[in-house]
C-alpha positions in Angstrom: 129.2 70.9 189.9 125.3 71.1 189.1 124.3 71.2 185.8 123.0 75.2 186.7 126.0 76.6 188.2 127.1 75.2 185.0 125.0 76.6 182.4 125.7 80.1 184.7 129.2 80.1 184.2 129.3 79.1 180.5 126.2 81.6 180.0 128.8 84.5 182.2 131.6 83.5 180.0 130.1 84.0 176.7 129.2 87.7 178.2 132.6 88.4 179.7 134.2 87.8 176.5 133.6 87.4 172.6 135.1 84.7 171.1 135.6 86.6 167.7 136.9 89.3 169.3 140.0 88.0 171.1 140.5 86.0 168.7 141.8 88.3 166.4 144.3 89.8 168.6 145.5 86.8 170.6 147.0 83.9 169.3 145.3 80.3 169.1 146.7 78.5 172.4 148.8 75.2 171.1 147.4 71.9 172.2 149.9 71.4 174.1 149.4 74.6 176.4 146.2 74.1 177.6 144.7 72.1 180.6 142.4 69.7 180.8 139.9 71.6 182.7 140.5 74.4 180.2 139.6 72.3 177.6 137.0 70.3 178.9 135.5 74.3 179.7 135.9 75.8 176.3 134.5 72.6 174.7 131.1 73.5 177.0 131.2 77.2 176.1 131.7 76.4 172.3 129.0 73.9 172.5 126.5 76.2 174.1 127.5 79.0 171.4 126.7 76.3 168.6 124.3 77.7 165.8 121.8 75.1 166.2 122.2 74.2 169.7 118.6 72.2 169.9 120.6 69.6 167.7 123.1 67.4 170.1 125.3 66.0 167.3 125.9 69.6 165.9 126.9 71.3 169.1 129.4 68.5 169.7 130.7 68.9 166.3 130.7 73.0 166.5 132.5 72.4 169.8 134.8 69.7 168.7 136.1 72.3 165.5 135.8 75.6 167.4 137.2 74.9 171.2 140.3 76.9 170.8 138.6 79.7 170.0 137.2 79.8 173.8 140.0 78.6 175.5 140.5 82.7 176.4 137.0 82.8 177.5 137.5 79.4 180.0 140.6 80.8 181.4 139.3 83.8 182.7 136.2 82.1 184.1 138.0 79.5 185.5 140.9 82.2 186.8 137.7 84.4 188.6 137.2 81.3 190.6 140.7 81.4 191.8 
């Protein structure tokens, strides 16, 4: 996938649905319930939400604590492709 479909989709996700809001009414996914791909997606989502996102190091961090919070957000992107 090139890196602007990519940025498209993450950009759409972010739109489609907020991470604080359905995060209050569903449940965090356990670790053990979530793919790879779905992971690998929300990590990229998370990142490009990051506070300071002109900083590498902190949108990996931001991404590395807050990727569950996405997961939501990844699965229905990645489920629209389906």
């Amino acid at each position: 996938m090139n890196t602007s479909r990519r940025i498209l989709l993450t950009g759409l996700a972010g739109l489609a649905i907020a991470p604080a809001a359905v995060a209050a009414s569903v449940p965090s996914p356990e670790p053990g319930d979530v793919t790879v791909a779905e992971e690998r997606f929300a990590r990229t989502i998370a990142a490009a939400h990051a506070p300071d996102i002109i900083c590498v190091r902190q949108a990996e961090r931001y991404a590395d604590a807050h990727w569950p919070e996405y997961v939501v957000a990844a699965r229905a992107v990645l489920g629209a492709r389906v």
